[in-house]
C-alpha positions as a printed NumPy array, in Angstrom:
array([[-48.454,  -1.495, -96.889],
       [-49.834,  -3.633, -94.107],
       [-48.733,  -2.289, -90.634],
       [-46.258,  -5.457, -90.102],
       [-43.975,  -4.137, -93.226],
       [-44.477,  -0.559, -91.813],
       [-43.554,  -1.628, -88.237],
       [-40.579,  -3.476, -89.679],
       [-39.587,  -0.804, -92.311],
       [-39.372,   1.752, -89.348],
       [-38.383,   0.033, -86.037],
       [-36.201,  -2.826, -87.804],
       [-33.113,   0.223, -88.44 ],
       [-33.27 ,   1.282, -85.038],
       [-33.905,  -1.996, -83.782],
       [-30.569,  -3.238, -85.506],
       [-28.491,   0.203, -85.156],
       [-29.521,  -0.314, -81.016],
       [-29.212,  -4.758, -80.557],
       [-26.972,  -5.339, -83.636],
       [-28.437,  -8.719, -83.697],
       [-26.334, -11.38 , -85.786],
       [-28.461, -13.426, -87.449],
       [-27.726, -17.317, -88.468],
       [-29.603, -19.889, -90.807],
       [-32.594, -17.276, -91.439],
       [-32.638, -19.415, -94.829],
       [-33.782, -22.471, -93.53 ],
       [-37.151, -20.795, -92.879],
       [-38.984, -22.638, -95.254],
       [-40.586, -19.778, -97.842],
       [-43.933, -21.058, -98.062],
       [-46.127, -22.881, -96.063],
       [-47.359, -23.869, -92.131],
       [-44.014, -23.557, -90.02 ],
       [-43.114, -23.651, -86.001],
       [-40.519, -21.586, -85.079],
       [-39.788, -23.153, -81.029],
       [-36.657, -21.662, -78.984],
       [-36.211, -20.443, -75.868],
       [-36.958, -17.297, -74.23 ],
       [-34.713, -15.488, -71.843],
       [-36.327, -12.422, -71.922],
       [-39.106,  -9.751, -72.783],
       [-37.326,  -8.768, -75.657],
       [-36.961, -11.576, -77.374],
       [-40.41 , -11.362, -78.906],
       [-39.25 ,  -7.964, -80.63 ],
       [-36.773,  -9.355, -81.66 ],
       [-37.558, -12.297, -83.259],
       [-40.721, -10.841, -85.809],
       [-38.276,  -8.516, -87.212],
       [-35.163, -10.871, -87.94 ],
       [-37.479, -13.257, -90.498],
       [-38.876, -12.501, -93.693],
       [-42.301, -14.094, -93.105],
       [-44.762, -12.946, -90.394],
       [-44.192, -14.584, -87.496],
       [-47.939, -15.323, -85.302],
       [-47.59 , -15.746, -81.206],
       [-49.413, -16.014, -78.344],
       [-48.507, -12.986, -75.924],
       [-50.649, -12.099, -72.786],
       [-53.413, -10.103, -73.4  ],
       [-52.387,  -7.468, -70.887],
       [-49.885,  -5.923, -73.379],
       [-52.622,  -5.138, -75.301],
       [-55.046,  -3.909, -73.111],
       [-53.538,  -1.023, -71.176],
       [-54.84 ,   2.327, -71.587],
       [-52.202,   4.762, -71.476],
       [-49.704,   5.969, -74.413],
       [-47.546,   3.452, -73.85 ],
       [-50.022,   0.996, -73.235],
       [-51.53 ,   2.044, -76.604],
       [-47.897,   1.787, -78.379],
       [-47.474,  -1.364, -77.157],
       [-50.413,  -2.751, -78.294],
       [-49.94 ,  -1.288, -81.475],
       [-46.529,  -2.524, -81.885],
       [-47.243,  -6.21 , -80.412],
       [-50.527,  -6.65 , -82.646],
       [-48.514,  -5.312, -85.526],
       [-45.983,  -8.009, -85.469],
       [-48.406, -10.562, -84.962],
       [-49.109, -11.314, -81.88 ],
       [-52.102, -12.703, -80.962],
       [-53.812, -12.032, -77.073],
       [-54.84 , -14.746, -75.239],
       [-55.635, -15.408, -71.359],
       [-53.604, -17.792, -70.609],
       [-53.606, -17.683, -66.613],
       [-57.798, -19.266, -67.105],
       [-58.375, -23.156, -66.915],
       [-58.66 , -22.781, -70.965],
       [-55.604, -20.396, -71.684],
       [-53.956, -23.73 , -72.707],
       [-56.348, -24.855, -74.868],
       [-57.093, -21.37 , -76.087],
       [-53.402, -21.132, -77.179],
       [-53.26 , -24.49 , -78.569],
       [-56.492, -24.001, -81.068],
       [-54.932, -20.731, -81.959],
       [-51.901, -22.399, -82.987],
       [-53.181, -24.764, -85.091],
       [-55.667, -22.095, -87.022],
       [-52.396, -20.283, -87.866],
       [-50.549, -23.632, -88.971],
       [-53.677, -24.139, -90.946],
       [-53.684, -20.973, -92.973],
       [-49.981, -21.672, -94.114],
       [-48.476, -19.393, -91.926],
       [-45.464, -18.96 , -89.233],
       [-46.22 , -19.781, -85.396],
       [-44.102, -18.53 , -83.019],
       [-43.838, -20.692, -79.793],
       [-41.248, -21.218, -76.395],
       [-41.715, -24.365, -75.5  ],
       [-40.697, -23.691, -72.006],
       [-44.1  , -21.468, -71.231],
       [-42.105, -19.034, -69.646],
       [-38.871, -16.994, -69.394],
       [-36.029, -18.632, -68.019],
       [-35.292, -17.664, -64.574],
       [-31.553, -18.246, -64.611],
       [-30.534, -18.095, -68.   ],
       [-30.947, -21.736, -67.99 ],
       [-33.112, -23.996, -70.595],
       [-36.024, -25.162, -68.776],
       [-37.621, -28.448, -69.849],
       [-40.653, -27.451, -72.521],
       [-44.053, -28.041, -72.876],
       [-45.432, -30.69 , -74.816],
       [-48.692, -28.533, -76.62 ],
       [-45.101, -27.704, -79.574],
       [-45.319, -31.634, -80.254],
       [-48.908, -31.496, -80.287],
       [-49.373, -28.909, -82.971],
       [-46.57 , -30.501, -85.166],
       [-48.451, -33.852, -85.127],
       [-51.79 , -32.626, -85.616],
       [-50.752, -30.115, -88.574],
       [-47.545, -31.841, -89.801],
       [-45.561, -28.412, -90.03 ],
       [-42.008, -28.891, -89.703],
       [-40.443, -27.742, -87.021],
       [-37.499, -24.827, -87.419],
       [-35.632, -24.456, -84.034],
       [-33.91 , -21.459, -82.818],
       [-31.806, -19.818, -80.278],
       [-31.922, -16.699, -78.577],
       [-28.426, -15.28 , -77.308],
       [-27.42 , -12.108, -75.471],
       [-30.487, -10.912, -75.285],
       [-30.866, -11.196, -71.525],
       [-27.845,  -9.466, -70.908],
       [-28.967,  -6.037, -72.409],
       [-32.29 ,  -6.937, -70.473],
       [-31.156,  -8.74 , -67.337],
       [-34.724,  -8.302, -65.396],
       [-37.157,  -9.065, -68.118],
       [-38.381,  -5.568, -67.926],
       [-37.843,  -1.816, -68.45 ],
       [-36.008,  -0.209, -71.599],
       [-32.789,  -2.551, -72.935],
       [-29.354,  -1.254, -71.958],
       [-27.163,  -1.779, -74.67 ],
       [-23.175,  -1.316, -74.748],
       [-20.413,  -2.131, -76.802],
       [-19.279,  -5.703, -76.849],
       [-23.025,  -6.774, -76.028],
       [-24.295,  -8.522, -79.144],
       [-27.456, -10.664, -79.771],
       [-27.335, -13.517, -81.557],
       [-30.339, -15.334, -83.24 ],
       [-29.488, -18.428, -84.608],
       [-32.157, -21.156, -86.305],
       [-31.546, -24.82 , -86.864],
       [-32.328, -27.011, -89.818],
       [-36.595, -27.8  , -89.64 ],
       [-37.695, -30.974, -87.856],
       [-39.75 , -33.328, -89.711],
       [-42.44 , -35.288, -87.265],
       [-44.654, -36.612, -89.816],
       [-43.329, -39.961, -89.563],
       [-45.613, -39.583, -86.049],
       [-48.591, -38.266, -87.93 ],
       [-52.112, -39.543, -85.954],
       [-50.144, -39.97 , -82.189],
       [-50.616, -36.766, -81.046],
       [-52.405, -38.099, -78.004],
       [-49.857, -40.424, -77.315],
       [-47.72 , -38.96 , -74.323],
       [-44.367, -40.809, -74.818],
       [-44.541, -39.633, -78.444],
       [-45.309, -36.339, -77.325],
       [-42.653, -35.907, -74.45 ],
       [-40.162, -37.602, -77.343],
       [-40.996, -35.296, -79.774],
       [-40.432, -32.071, -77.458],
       [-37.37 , -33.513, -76.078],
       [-35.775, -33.707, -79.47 ],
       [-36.998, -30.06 , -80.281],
       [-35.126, -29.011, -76.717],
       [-32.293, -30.615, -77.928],
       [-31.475, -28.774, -81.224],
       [-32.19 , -25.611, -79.306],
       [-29.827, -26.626, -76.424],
       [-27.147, -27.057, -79.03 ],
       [-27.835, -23.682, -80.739],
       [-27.857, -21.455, -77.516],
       [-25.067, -23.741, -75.727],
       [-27.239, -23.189, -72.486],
       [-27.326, -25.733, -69.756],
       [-30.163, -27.549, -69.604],
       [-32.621, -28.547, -66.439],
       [-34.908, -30.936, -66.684],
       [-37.555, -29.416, -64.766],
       [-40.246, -27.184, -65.838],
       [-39.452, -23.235, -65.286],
       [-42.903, -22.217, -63.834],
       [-41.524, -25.23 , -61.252],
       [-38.022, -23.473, -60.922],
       [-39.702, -19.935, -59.757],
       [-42.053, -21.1  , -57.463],
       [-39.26 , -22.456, -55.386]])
């Protein structure tokens, strides 16, 4: 049993007797093949969340720091976070971007699931922030289709991003997926930046509708450093 399907065959009970997540349109993950998963991210919990509501492995990008601390829970964490499949990169150095961008695309490549929040960050407000453009890039340059999806509730059991979840009855978390994106009518513009920016805004859009957030058109990293 690889350590995914043991991580999910033990921590996805409790996970679901503790969240009760409600889950919507799982079944328009396609069941074979390169796929982007893009929605927004309210909290830290939404990428333990997310790896155990889908059948396939999901692959993400997650700051190398949760792997690399060297007490017990330090150790658990980076058990539990290279487990589900995600994959450490340094994003705060000149090359994170491009770092997480190649890794992308070597997942896409190997016919498998990348997870990805367009926005770069969490939200500060509970808003959705205006998102990146590197989503649009990978879809054009590996012609996956694009599945959106929508995180919901999940920042009110974990309000500050951090420390243990708090849930309580009549808090539910929703996950909710869209039906997949098909960009291949763009296939060879992935350098063109009105393609690009088009391509992300129509991704933000489906995952506007699914969460029923408002939406800001400025980037998030922008929003906190006010």
């Amino acid at each position: 049993m690889s350590r995914f399907r043991l991580i999910k065959a033990l921590l996805g009970p409790l996970l679901r007797l503790l969240l009760r997540p409600q889950v919507e349109g799982a079944e328009r993950i396609p069941a074979h093949g390169p796929v982007i998963l893009a929605g927004n991210h309210l909290t830290f919990i939404d990428s333990m969340v997310l790896p155990l509501v889908t059948r396939r492995q999901v692959f993400f990008i997650g700051k190398d720091e949760y792997v690399t601390g060297r007490t017990l829970k330090g150790r658990l964490m980076a058990w539990f976070f290279t487990g589900v499949g995600m994959i450490p990169v340094d994003r705060d150095g000149g090359r994170g971007g491009v770092a997480a961008l190649m890794t992308g695309r070597r997942i896409l490549d190997e016919g498998r699931i990348f997870g990805i929040y367009p926005e770069g960050t969490r939200s500060p407000d509970g808003r959705l922030y205006r998102g990146r453009t590197g989503i649009a890039r990978l879809a054009l340059m590996t012609g996956a289709p694009v599945v959106p999806f929508a995180m919901i509730g999940t920042r009110e059991i974990q309000p500050d991003g951090t420390g243990i979840p708090r849930p309580a009855p009549g808090r539910r978390i929703a996950v909710r997926f869209g039906e997949p994106l098909d960009f291949t009518r763009y296939e060879g513009m992935d350098r063109d930046r009105y393609v690009l920016r088009a391509v992300t805004d129509e991704v933000m859009s489906e995952v506007m509708r699914l969460s029923g957030q408002e939406y800001v058109d400025i980037y998030a990293t922008k929003a906190k450093a006010a």
